[in-house]
RODREN-195416 format. One record per residue (C-alpha): residue number from 1; x, y negated, z. Coordinates in steps of 0.2 Angstrom, whole numbers. Example, Ala and Ser with C-alpha at 12.3 -4.5 7.8 and 13.67 -1.06 7.14 Angstrom:
LUMZA   nr      X      Y      Z
LUMZA    1     62     22     39
LUMZA    2     68      5     36
//
This chain:
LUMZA   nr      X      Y      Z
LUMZA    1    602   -300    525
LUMZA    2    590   -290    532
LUMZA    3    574   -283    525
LUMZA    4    565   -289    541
LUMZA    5    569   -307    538
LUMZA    6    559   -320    529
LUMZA    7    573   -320    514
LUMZA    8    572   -301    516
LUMZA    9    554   -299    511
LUMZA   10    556   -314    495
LUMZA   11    568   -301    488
LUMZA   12    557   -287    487
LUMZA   13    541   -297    483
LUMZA   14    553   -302    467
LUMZA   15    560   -285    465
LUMZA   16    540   -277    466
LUMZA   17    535   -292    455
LUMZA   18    549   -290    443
LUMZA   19    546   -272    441
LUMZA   20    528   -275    437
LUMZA   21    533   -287    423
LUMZA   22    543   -273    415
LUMZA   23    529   -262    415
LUMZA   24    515   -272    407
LUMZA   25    526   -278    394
LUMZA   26    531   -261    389
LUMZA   27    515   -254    389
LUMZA   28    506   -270    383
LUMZA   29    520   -268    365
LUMZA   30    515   -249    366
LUMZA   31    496   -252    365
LUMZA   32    498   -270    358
LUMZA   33    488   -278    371
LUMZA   34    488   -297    372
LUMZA   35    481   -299    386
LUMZA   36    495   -286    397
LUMZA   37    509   -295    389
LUMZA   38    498   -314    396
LUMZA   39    496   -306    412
LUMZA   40    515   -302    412
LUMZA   41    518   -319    407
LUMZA   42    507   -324    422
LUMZA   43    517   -314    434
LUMZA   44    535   -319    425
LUMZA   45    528   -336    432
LUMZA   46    526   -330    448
LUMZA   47    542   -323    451
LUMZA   48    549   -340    450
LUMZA   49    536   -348    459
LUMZA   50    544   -333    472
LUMZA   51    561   -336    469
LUMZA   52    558   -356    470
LUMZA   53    550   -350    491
LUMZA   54    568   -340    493
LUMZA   55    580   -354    488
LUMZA   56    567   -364    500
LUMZA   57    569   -352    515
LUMZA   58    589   -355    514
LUMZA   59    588   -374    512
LUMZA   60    577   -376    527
LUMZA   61    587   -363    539
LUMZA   62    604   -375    536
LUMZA   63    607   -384    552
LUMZA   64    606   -405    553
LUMZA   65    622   -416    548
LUMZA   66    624   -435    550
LUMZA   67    611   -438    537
LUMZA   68    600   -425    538
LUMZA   69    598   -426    557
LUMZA   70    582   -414    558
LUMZA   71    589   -403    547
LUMZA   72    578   -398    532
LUMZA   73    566   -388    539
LUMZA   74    553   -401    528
LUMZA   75    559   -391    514
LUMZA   76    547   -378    519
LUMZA   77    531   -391    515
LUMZA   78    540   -397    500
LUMZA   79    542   -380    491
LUMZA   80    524   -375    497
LUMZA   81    516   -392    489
LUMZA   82    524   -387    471
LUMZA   83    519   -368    472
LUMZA   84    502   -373    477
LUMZA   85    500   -386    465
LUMZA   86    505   -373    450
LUMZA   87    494   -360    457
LUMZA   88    480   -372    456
LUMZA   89    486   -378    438
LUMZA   90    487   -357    433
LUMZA   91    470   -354    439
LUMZA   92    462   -369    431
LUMZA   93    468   -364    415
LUMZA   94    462   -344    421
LUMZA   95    443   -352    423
LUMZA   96    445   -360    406
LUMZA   97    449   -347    399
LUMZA   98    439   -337    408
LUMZA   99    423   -349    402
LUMZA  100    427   -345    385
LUMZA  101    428   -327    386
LUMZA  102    409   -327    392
LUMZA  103    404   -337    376
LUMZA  104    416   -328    363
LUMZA  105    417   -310    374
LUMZA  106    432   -297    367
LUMZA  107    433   -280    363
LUMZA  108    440   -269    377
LUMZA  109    446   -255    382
LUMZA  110    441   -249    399
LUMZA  111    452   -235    402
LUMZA  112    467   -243    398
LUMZA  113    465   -258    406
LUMZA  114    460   -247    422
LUMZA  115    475   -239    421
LUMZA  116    487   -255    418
LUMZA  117    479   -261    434
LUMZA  118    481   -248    444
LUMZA  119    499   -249    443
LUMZA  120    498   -269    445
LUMZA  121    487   -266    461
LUMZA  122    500   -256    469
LUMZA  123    513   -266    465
LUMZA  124    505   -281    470
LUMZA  125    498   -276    486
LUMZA  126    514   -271    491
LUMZA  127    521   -287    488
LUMZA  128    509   -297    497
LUMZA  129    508   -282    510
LUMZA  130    528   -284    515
LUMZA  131    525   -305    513
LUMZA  132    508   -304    527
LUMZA  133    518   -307    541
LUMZA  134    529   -321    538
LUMZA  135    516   -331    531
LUMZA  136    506   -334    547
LUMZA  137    523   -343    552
LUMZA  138    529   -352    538
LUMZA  139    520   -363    525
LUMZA  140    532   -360    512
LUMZA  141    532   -340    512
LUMZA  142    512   -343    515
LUMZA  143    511   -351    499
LUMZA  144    525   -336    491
LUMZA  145    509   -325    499
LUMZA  146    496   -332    490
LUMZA  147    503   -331    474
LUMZA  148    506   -311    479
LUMZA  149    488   -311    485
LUMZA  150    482   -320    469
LUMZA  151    490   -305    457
LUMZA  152    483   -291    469
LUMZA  153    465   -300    469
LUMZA  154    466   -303    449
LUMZA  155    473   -284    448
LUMZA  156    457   -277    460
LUMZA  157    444   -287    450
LUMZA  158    452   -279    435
LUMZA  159    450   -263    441
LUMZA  160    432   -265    446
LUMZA  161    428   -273    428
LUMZA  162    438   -258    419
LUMZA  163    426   -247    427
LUMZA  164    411   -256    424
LUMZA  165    416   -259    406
LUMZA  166    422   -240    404
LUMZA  167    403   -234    412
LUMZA  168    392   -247    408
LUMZA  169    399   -257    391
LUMZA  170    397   -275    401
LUMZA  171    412   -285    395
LUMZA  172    405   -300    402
LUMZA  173    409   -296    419
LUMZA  174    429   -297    416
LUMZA  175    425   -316    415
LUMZA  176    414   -318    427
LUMZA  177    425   -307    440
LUMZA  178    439   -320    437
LUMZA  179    432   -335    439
LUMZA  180    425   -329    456
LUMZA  181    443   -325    462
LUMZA  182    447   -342    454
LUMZA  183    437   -351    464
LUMZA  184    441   -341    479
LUMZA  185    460   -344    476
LUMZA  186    458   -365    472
LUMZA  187    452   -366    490
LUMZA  188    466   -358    500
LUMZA  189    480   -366    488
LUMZA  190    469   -383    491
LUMZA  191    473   -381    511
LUMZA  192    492   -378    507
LUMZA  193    491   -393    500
LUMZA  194    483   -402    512
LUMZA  195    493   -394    527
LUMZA  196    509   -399    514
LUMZA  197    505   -416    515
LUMZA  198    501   -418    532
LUMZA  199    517   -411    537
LUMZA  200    527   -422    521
LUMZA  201    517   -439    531
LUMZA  202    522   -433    548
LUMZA  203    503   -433    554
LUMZA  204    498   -425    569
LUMZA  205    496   -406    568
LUMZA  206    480   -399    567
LUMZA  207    477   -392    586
LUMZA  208    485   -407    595
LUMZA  209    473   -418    601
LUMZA  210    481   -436    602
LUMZA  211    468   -442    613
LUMZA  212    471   -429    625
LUMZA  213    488   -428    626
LUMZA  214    489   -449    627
LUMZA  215    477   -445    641
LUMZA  216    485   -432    651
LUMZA  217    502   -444    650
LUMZA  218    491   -457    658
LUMZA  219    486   -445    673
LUMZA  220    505   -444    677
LUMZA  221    507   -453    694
LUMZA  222    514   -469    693
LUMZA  223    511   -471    672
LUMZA  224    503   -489    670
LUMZA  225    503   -488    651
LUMZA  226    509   -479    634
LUMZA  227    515   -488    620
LUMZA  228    523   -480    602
LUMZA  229    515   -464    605
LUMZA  230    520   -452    589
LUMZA  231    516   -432    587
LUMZA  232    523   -426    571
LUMZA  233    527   -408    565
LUMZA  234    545   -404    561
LUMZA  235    542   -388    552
LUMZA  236    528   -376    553
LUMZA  237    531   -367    572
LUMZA  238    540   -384    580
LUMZA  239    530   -400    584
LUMZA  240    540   -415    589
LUMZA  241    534   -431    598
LUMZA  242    541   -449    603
LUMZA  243    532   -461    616
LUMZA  244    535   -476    627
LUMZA  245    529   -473    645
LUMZA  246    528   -489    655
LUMZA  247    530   -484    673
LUMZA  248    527   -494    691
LUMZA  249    541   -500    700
LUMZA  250    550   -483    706
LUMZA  251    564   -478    714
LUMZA  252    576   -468    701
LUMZA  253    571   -449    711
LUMZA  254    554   -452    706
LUMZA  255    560   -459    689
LUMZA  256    567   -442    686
LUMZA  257    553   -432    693
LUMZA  258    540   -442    683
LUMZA  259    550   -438    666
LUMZA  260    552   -421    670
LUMZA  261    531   -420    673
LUMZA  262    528   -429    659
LUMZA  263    541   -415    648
LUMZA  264    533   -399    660
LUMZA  265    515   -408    654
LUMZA  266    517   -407    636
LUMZA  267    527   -390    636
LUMZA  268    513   -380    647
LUMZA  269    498   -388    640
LUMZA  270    504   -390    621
LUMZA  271    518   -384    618
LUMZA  272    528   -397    614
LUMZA  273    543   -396    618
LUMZA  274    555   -408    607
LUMZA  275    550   -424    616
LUMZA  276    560   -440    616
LUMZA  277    553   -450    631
LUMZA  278    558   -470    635
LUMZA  279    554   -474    652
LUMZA  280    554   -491    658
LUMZA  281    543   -502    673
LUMZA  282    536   -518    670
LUMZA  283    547   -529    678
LUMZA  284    559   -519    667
LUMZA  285    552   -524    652
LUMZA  286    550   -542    656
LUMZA  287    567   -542    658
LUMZA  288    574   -537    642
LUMZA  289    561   -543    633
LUMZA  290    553   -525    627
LUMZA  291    534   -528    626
LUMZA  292    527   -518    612
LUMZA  293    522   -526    596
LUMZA  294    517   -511    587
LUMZA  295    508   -500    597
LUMZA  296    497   -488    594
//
């Protein structure tokens, strides 16, 4: 497996992850810190939410059978819906908590907590440094990403509290800190969700205008009419789409050279290119008796 590939990268966000876990609980038994052995609870959660994106990644890359005949490149929205959905229900719990600590504020430390959170910060960022890339593909590694980006954001606002705390003695502003980067991190795990969603219900990917591409089918020459029209997402990067195309009375040269603008249209202008096209002329469909019952 190389370290380049999607998989690839999973494995050494869980290995950094996995590594800071170790750390934090050493030193939070060393110091008897509660709230390092918490936050390495936190992370502990985090490396399965990563592990659950690897088994992910492998489960959608298998190819299509007889029942399966897309494949299971859903699996991506599937796996990106849960880990979103616990993020949301950690950071919840991190702004109630976070509400109580303003009203019953805690003794601590500055300067080890700056130091634990150095260490975090590294490890995190390098985590969701090494994860970056593959997330603007891929809604399951982006929702892998944002639980990385979550740890390096808690970890940076630790570190700017720990100074303030050390310098300035304002405990209050660990709190404050977190439910800032709370609120910040409900919103992007809220559009995972939605993005999850629409993919899970086969709606029409953001981008694509239906209108539009209904529209430019219908300035084919020779296309009367368009029935069943679907556009639907088969996984993050591929966009599939279905439609009827009722055509004039043509002979079968033009047939051909009208299916193959229709297919050029939607590839060029876009990029669709996994389109499954019925073509048939009126007289046709009086025949057989296909008029559209359901159309859209």
């Amino acid at each position: 497996m190389s370290i380049y590939s999607s998989s690839g990268k999973l494995l050494a966000a869980i290995a950094i992850n996995s590594l800071v876990v170790i750390f934090e609980i050493i030193f939070g038994l060393l110091i008897g810190s509660l709230a390092l052995i918490s936050d390495a609870t936190h992370n502990i959660a985090d490396i399965g939410s990563l592990s659950l994106s690897l088994f992910g990644e492998k489960i959608s890359k298998r190819p299509a059978d007889m029942k399966k005949t897309y494949g299971y490149k859903k699996t991506e929205a599937i796996v990106a819906f849960v880990n979103s959905s616990v993020l949301i229900a950690v950071v919840i719990f991190i702004l109630f908590e976070s509400t109580k600590r303003i009203f019953m504020p805690a003794e601590i430390n500055g300067l080890n907590m700056l130091a634990v959170a150095l260490v975090a910060f590294v490890g995190n960022g390098i985590a969701t440094f090494v994860l970056h890339k593959s997330s603007e593909e891929n809604l399951n590694i982006k929702s892998a990403w944002l639980h990385s980006f979550q740890d390096a954001l808690f970890s940076l606002g630790v570190i700017v509290a720990a100074i303030i705390i050390h310098y300035l003695g304002w405990t209050i502003v660990d709190p404050l800190i977190s439910i800032v980067i709370a609120l910040f991190l409900i919103r992007e795990a809220y559009k995972i969700i939605r993005q999850a969603i629409d993919l899970l219900l086969d709606s029409v990917p953001s981008g694509i205008d239906f209108q539009k591409v209904k529209k430019n089918l219908l300035g084919i020459k020779d296309v009367l009419e368009i029935h069943d029209l679907h556009i639907w997402q088969l996984s993050t990067n591929t966009i599939a789409l279905s439609a009827h195309l009722v055509i004039g009375n043509v002979d079968n040269d033009r047939r051909i050279a009208l299916l193959c603008s229709a297919k050029e249209t939607l590839a060029e202008k876009f990029g669709i290119r996994h389109s499954t096209l019925q073509i048939s002329t009126e007289n046709e469909n009086k025949r057989i008796g296909t008029f559209c019952t359901h159309c859209n």
